[in-house]
C-alpha positions in Angstrom: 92.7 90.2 122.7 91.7 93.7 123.5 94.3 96.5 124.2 94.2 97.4 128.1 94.4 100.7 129.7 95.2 101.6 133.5 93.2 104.6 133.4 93.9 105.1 136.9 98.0 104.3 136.7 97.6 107.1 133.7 96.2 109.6 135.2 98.8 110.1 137.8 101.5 110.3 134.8 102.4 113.6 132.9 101.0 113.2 129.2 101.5 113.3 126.8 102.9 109.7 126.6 103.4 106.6 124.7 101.7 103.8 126.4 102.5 99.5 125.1 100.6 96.7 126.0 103.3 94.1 125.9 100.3 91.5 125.5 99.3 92.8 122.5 103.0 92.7 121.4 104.0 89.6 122.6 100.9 87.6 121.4 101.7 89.5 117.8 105.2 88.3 117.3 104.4 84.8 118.5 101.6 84.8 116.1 104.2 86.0 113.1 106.9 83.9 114.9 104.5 80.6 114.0 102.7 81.6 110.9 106.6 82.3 109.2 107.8 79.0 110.9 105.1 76.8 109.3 107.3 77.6 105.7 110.7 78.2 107.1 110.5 82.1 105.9 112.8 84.4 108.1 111.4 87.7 108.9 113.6 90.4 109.5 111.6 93.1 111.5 111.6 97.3 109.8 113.5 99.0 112.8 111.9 102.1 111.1 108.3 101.5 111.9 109.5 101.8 115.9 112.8 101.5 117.7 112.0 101.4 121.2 115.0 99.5 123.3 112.4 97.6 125.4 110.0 96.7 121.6 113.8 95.6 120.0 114.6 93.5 122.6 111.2 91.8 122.9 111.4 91.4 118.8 115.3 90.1 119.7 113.9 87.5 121.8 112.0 85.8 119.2 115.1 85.4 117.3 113.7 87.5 114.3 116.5 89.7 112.1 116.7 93.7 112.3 116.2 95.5 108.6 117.8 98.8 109.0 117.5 102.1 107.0 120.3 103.8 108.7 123.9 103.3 110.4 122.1 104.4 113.7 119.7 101.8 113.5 122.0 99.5 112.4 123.9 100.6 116.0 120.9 100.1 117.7 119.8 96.8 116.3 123.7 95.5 117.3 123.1 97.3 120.9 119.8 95.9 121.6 121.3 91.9 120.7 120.0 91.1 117.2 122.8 88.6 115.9 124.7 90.4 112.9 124.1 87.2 110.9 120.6 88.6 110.7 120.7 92.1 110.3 120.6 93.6 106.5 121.0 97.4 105.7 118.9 99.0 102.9 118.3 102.4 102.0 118.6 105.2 99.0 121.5 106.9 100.9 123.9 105.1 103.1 126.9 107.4 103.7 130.6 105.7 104.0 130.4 106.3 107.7 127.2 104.3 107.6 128.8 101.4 105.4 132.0 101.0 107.0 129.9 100.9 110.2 128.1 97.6 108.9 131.1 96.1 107.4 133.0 96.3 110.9 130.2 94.6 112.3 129.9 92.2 109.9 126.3 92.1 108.9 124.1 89.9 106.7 123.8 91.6 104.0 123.7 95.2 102.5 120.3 96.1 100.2 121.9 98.1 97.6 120.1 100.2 94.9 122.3 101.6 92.6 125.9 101.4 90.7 127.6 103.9 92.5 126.3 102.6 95.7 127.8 99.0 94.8 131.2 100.8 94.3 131.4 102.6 97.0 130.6 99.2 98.8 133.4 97.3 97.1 135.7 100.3 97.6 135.3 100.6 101.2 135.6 96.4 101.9 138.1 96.2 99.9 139.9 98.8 102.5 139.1 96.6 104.8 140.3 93.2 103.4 136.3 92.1 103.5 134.0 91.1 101.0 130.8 92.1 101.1 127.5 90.3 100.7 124.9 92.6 98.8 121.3 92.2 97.5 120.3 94.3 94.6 116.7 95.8 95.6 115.0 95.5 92.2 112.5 98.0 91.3 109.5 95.5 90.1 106.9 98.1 89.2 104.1 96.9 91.2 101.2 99.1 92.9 100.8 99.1 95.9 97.7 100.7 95.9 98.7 102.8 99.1 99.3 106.4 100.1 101.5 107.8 97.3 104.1 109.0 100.3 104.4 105.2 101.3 104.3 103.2 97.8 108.3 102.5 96.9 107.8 100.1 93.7 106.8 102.3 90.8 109.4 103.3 88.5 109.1 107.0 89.9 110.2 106.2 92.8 113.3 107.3 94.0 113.5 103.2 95.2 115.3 100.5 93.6 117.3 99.5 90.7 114.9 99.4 87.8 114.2 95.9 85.4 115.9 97.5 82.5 118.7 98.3 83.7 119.1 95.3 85.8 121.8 94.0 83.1 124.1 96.8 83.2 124.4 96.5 87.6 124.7 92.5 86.9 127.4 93.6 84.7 129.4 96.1 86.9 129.1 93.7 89.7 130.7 91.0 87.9 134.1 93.3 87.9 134.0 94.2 91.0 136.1 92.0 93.6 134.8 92.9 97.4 131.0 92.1 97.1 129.4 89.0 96.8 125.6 88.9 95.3 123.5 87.6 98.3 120.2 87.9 97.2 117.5 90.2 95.6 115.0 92.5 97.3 112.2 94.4 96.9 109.5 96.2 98.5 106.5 97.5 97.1 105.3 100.1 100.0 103.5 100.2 103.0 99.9 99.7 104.7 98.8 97.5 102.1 95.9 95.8 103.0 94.9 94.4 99.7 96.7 90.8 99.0 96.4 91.3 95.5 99.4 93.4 95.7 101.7 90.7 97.2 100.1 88.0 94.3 101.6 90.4 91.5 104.9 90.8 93.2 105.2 87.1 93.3 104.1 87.0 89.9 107.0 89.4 89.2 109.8 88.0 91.4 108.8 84.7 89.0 109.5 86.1 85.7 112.8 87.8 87.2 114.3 84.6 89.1 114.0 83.1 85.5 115.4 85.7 83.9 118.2 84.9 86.3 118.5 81.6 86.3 119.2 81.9 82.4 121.7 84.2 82.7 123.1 81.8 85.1 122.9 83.6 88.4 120.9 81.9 91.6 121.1 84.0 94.6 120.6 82.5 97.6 118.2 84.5 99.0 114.7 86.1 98.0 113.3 89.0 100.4 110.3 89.9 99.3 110.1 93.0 101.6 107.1 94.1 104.3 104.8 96.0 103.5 101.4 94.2 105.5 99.2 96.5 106.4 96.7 97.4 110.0 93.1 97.8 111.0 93.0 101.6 112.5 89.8 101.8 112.5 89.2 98.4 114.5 92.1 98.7 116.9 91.1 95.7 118.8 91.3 93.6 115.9 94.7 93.8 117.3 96.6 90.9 115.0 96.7 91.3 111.0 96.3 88.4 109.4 99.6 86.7 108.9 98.3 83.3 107.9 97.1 84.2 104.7 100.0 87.2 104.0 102.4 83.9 104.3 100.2 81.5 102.5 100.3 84.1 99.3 103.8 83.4 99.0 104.4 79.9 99.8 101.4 79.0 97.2 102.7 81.5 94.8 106.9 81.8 94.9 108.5 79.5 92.7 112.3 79.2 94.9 114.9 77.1 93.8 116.2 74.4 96.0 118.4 75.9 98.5 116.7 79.1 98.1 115.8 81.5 101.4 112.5 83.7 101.4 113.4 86.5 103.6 110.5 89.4 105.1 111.1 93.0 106.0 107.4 93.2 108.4 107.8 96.7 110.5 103.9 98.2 110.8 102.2 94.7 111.3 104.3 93.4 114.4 104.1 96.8 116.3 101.4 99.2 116.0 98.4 97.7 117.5 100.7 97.3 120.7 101.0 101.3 121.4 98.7 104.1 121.9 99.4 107.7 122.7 97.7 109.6 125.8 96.8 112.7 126.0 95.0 115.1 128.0 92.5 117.9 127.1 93.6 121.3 128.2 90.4 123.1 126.8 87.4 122.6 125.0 87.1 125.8 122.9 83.5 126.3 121.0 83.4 127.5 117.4 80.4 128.5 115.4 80.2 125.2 113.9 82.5 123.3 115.3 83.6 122.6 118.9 87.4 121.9 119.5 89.0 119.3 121.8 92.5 120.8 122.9 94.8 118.0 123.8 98.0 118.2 125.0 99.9 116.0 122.2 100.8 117.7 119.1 102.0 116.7 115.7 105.2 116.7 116.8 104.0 113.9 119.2 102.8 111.6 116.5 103.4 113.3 112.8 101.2 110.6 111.0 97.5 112.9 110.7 99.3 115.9 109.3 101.9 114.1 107.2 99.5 111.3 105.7 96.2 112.6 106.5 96.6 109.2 108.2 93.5 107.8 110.5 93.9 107.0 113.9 90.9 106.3 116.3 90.4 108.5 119.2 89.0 107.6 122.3 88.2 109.5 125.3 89.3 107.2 128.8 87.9 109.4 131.0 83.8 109.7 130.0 81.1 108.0 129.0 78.5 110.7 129.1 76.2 111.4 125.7 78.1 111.7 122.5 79.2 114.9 120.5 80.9 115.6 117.4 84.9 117.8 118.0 87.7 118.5 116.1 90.7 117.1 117.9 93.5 119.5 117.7 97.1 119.8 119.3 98.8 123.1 120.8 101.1 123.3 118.0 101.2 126.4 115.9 100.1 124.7 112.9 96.4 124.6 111.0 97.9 120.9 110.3 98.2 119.8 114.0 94.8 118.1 113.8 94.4 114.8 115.4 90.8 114.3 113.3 87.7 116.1 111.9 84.3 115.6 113.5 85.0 112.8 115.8 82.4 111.0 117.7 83.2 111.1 121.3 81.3 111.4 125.1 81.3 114.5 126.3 84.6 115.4 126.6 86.3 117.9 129.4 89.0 119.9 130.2 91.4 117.2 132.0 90.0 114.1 130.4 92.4 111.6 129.1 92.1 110.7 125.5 94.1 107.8 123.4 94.9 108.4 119.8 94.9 104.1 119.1 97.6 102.1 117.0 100.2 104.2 117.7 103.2 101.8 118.0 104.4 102.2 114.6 105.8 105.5 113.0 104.5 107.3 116.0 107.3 107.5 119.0 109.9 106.8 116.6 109.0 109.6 114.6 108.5 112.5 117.3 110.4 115.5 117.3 111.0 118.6 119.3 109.4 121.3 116.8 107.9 124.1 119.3 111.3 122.9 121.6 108.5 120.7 123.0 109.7 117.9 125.3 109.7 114.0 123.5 107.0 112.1 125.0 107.7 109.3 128.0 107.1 105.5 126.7 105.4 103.4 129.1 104.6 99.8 129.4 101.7 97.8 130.8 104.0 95.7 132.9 105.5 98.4 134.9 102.8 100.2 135.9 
């Protein structure tokens, strides 16, 4: 299925925008919906990767769980329908305000990943006559093999509770009366697109669950995390392949009987669904380079300048004989570059240009740096 733009419905809106085609979406989470039904896996979708009332709701619908990173997401997971029972809270840095806020609303489960974040846990429940269900996020030491900003399962990261001194948090959390051990949880990083990854995590999540088991512990669920990665350079190869991300870990992961394997998918469900549209304001000739100026900045979509991160550009508007720009944005930074030497039709001042797989970590990331205005979503069935 190949992403659709209204060039003509565009053209009359002020850019720059974010634009879904709620095809793409919805065909994506039925596809993940199916592939994670085949084993009776329960996917929880990374509210971080885009959190979009209208993308929540459609996720909501499916009847998949919300993993948060903050209280706010937490709020907006709870505002937006997703059933508590399937919500579950992970991050470094959850502040009491942020806690107490998922223990009022009863949620699944909180990630946790690290002793004093267990006490504080037990502290606060035990304020509020509640017990807790926790997951320890365990720190499994597998590469990624991704951007070094986006891998999460080395030992240098600031992630997780670490193997080694997984005894020691088993310990503490044995004397402590207001959590409950739900699970364990990991997650290795992001945009990974080689499956070799996700065989070595099973491998370790293996050797730990036996550890476990001897020391008499069997929690009842495993979440293995997200992680899956996209095509941005083939943006209509619009669905990743779930089938054999799912097959890894039914053929591999050795659960106990009663056991739960949980997901934390965010990138994979979302991006291929969005684009952002721009328009060129000027084309501005170098003496070796010729510049498209669009009207979307870095603040618009932060992924080039932070990552170096790819994202195809094409130009809506023309389809006249090809030439080589730099894309830039009107930010007042060298870093507000869309890409280098791009291949595009001539391109002119007002043609509209889409920067492709934007519908994770781009809307959801924008800010107002330059006190420039957030951009407008959009949908395809609305316009």
């Amino acid at each position: 299925m190949n992403f659709k733009f209204p060039v003509e419905a565009l053209s009359r809106l002020e850019t720059p925008l974010y634009y879904y085609d709620m095809d793409i979406l919805n065909n994506t989470l039925d596809t993940v919906k199916n592939e994670a039904d085949k084993y009776g896996f329960k996917v929880h979708y990374a509210v971080k990767a885009n959190a979009n009332e209208r993308i929540l709701k459609a996720i909501q619908q499916r009847g998949f769980g919300a993993d948060c990173v903050s209280g706010f997401e937490v709020q907006q997971a709870v505002d937006c329908g997703f059933d508590a029972s399937g919500i579950v809270f992970a991050g470094v840095g959850k502040t009491d305000k942020e806690i107490n806020l998922g223990l009022d609303n009863n949620i699944a489960c909180f990630n946790v990943e690290s002793i004093p974040e267990l006490e504080v846990i037990d502290e606060l429940a035990g304020k509020k006559g509640k017990v807790a269900k926790v997951a320890l996020r365990i720190n499994p030491n597998v590469n990624a093999n991704t951007h070094h900003y986006i891998t999460t399962g080395l030992e240098e990261n600031k992630f997780g509770i670490n193997i080694w001194d997984l005894e020691n948090v088993l310990a503490v959390l044995k004397s402590l009366k207001n959590v409950h051990l739900e699970g364990i949880h990991f997650h290795i990083g992001s945009q990974i697109t080689d499956l070799t990854s996700f065989r070595d995590l099973c491998l370790k999540v293996n050797e730990l669950q036996k550890w476990m088991i001897s020391h008499n512990i069997l929690p009842k669920v495993v979440n293995v995390g997200g992680g899956l990665g996209v095509d941005y350079h083939n943006p209509d190869n619009s669905i990743p392949d779930f089938a054999s991300y799912f097959k890894v870990f039914a053929d591999l992961i050795e659960l106990q009987p009663e056991q739960e394997l949980h997901f934390e998918l965010g990138r994979s469900l979302v991006a291929q669904s969005g684009a952002l549209i721009s328009r060129v304001i000027y084309i501005k000739k170098g003496v070796n380079v010729q510049f498209a100026i669009i009207d979307a900045g870095m603040n618009d979509l932060i992924r080039p300048a932070l990552y170096q991160a790819y994202h195809k550009i094409e130009n809506l508007s023309s389809t006249m004989a090809e030439e080589k720009y730099d894309v830039v944005g009107p930010i007042c930074e060298s870093s507000d570059c869309f890409g280098k030497a791009v291949t595009l039709p001539q391109t002119l001042r007002g043609h509209l240009m889409a920067v492709r797989t934007a519908g994770a970590y781009g809307e959801v990331m924008a800010n107002r740096y330059n006190l420039r205005t957030l951009p407008i979503p959009y949908y395809s069935d609305t316009l």
